[in-house]
KOLLODO-226033 format. One record per residue (C-alpha): residue in one letter; x negated, y, z negated. Coordinates in nm, 3 decimals, padded with zeros to 5 digits. Last residue first. Example, Ala and Ser with C-alpha at 12.3 -4.5 7.8 and 13.67 -1.06 7.14 Angstrom:
2
<atom><residu>s</residu><east>-01.367</east><north>-00.106</north><up>-00.714</up></atom>
<atom><residu>a</residu><east>-01.230</east><north>-00.450</north><up>-00.780</up></atom>
This chain:
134
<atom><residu>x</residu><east>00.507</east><north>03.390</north><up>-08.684</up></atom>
<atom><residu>x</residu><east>00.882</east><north>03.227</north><up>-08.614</up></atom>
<atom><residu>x</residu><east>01.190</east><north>03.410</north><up>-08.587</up></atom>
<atom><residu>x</residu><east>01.530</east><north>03.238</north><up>-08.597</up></atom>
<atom><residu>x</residu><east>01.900</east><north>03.325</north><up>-08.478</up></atom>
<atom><residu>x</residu><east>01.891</east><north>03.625</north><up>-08.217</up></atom>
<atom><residu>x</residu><east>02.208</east><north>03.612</north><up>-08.052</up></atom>
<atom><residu>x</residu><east>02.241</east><north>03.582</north><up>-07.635</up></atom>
<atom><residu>x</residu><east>02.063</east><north>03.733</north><up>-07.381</up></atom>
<atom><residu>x</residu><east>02.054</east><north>03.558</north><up>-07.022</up></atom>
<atom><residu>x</residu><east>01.826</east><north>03.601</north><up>-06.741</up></atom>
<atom><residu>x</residu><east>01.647</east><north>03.240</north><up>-06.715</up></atom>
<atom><residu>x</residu><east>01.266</east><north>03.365</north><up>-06.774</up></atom>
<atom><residu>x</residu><east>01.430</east><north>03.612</north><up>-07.010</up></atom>
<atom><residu>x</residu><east>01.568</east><north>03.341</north><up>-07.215</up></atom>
<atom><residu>x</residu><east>01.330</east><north>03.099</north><up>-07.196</up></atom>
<atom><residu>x</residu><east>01.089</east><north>03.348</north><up>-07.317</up></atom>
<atom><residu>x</residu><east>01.340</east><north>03.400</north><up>-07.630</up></atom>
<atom><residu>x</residu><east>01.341</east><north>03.048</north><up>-07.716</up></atom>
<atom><residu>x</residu><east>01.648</east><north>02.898</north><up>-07.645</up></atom>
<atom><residu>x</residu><east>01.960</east><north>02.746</north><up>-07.801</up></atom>
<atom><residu>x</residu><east>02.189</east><north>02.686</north><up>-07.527</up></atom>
<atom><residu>x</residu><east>02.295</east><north>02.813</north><up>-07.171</up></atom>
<atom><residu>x</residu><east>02.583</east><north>03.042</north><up>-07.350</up></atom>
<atom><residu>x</residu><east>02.232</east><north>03.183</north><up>-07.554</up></atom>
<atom><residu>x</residu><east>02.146</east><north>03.094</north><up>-07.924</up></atom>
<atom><residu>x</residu><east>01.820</east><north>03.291</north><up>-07.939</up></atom>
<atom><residu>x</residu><east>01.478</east><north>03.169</north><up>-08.133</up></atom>
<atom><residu>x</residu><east>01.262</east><north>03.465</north><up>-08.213</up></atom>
<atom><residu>x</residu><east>00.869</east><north>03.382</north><up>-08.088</up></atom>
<atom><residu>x</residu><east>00.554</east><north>03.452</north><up>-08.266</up></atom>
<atom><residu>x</residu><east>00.195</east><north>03.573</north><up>-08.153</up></atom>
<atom><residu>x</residu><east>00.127</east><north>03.809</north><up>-07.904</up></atom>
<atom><residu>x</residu><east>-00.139</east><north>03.986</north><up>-08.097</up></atom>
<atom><residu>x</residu><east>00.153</east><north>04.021</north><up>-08.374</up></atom>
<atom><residu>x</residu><east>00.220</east><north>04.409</north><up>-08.381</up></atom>
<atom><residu>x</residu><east>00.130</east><north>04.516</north><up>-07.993</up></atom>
<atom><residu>x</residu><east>00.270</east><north>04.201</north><up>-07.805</up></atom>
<atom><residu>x</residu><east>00.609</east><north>04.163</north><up>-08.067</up></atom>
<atom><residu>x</residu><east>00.664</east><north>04.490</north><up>-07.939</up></atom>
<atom><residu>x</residu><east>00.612</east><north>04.399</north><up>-07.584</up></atom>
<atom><residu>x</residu><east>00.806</east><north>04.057</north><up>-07.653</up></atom>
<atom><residu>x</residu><east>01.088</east><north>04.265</north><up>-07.828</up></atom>
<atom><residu>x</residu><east>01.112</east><north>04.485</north><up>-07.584</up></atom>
<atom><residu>x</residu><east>01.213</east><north>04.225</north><up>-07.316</up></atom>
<atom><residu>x</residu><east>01.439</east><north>04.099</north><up>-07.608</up></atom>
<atom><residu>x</residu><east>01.640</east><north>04.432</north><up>-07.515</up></atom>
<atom><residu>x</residu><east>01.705</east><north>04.437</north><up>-07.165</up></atom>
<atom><residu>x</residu><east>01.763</east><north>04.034</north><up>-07.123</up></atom>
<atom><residu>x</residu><east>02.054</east><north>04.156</north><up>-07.391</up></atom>
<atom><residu>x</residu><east>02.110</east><north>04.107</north><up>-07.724</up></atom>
<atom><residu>x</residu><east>02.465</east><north>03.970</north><up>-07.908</up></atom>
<atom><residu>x</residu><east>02.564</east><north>04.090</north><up>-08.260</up></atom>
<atom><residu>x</residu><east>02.843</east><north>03.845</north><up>-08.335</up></atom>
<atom><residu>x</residu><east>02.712</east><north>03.754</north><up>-08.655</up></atom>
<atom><residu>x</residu><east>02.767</east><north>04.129</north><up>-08.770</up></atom>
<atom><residu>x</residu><east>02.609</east><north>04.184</north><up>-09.138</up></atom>
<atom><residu>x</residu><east>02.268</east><north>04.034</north><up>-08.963</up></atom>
<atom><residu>x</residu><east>02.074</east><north>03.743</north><up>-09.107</up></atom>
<atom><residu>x</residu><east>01.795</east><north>03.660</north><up>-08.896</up></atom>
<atom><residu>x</residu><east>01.629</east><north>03.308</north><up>-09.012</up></atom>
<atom><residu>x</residu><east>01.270</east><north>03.311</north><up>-09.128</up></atom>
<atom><residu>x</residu><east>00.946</east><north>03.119</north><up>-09.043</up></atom>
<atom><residu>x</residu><east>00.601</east><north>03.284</north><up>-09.151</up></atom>
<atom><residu>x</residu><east>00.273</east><north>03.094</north><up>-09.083</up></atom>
<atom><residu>x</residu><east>00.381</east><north>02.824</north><up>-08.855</up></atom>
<atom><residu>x</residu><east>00.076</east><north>02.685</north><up>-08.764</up></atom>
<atom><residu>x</residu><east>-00.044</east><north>02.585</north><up>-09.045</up></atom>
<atom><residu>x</residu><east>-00.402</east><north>02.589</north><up>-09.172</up></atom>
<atom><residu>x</residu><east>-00.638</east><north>02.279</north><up>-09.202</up></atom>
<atom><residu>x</residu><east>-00.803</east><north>02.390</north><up>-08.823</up></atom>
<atom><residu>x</residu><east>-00.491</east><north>02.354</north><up>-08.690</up></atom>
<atom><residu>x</residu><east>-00.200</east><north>02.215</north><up>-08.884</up></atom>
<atom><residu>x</residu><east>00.141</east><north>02.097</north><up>-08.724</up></atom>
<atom><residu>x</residu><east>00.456</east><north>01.952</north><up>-08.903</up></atom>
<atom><residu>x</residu><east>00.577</east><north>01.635</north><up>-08.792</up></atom>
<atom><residu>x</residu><east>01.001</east><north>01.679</north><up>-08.856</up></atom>
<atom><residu>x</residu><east>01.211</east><north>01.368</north><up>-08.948</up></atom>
<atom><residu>x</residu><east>01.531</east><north>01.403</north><up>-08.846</up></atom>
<atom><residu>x</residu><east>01.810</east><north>01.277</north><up>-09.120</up></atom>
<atom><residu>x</residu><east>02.174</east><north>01.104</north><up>-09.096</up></atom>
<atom><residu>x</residu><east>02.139</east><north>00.770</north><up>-08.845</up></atom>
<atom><residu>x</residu><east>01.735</east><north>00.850</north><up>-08.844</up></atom>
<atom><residu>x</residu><east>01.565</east><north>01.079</north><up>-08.555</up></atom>
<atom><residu>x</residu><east>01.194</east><north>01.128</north><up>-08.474</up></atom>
<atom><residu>x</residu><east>01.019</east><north>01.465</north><up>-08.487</up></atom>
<atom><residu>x</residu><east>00.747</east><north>01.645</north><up>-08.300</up></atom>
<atom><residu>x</residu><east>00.402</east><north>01.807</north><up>-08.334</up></atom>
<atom><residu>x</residu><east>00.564</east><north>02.085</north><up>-08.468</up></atom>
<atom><residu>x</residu><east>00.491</east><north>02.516</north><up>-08.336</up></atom>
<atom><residu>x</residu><east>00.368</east><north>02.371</north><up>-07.962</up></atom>
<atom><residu>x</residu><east>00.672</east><north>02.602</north><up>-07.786</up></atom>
<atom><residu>x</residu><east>00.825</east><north>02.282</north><up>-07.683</up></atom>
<atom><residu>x</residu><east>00.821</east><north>02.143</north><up>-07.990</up></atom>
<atom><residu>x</residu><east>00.968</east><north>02.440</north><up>-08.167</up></atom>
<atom><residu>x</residu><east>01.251</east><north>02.493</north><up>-07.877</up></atom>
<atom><residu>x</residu><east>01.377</east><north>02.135</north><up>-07.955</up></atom>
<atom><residu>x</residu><east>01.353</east><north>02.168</north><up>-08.321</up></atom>
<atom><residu>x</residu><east>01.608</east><north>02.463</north><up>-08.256</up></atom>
<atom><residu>x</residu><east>01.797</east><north>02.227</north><up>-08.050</up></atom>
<atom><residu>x</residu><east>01.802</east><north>01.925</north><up>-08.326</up></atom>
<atom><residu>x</residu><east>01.884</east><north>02.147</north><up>-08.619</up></atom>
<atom><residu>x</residu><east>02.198</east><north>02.303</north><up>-08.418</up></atom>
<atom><residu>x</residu><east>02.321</east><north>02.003</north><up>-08.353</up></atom>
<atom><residu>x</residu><east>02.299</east><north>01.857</north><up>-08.717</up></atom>
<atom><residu>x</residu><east>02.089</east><north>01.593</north><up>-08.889</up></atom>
<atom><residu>x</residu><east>02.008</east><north>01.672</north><up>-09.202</up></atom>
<atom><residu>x</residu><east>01.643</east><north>01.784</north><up>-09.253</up></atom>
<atom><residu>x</residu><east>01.313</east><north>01.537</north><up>-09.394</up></atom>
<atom><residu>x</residu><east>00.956</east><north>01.663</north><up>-09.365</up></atom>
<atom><residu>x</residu><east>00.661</east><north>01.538</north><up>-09.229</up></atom>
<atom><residu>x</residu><east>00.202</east><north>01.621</north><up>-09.270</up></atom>
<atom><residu>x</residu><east>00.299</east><north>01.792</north><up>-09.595</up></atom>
<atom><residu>x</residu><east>00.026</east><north>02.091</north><up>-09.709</up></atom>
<atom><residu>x</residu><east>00.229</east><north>02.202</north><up>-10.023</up></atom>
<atom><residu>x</residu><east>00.261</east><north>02.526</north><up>-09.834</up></atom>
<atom><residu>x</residu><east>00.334</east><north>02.392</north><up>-09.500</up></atom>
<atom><residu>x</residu><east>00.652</east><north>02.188</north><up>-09.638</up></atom>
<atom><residu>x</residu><east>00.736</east><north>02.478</north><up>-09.805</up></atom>
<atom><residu>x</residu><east>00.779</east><north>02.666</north><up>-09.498</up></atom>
<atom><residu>x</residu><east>00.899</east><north>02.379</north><up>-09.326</up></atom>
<atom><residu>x</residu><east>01.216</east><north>02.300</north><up>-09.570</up></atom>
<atom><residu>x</residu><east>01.285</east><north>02.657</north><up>-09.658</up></atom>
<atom><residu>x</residu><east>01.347</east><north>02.727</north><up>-09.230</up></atom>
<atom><residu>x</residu><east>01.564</east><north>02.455</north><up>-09.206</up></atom>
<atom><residu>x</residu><east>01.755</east><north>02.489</north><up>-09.504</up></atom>
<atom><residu>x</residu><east>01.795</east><north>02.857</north><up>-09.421</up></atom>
<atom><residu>x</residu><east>01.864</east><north>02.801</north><up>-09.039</up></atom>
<atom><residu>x</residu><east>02.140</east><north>02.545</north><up>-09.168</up></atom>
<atom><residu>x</residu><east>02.312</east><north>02.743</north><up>-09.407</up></atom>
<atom><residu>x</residu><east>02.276</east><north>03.036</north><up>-09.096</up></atom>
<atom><residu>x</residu><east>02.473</east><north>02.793</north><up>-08.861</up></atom>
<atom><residu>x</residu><east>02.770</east><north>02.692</north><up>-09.098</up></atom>
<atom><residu>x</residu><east>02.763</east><north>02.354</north><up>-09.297</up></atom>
């Protein structure tokens, strides 16, 4: 399974997991899964997940009987070795500031790790833009 066959499973699974109001989900257990779940949780986006020998099983998180995650998508680019710098995902928060009320977060996969991107500028390292969450 290559990394963007695994952001779109992920990503299909909890956005239609929040649509048909599901409290968990089931995803394959992969690397990749288990670091971007990682950077959900610790942004407050799940409530959590527990792990099985071959699936993760993801808590999905409501507030006030709406979800949380509105909008989850992976970024597909032509080049998947289109790298961003500290530079430019600092532009991307302000932008992100002005269109979303502050609200969202891009998931990078940085040489330290997958990250979210405030992790990433807090720690000075760019890396590839893999997820975006509203």
């Amino acid at each position: 399974m290559t990394i963007y066959s695994t952001l779109s499973d992920l990503s299909a699974r909890i956005k239609n997991g929040q649509r048909s109001r599901k409290l968990e989900i089931q995803l394959k257990k992969t690397n990749k899964t288990l670091n971007i779940l990682k950077v959900l949780q610790t942004e407050g986006y799940i409530r959590g997940y527990t792990l099985d020998e071959k699936n993760i099983t993801v808590f999905l998180k409501y507030i006030s009987d709406k979800p949380v995650i509105q909008k989850i998508e992976p970024i597909s680019t032509y080049n998947p070795n289109k790298y961003t710098s500290v530079k430019n995902l600092i532009q991307l928060k302000e932008l992100m500031k002005k269109s979303n009320q502050g609200l969202g977060l891009f998931v990078v996969s940085t040489s330290k790790g997958i990250l979210s991107h405030y992790q990433s500028i807090e720690q000075n390292v760019g890396g590839q833009l893999i997820l975006r969450v509203l």
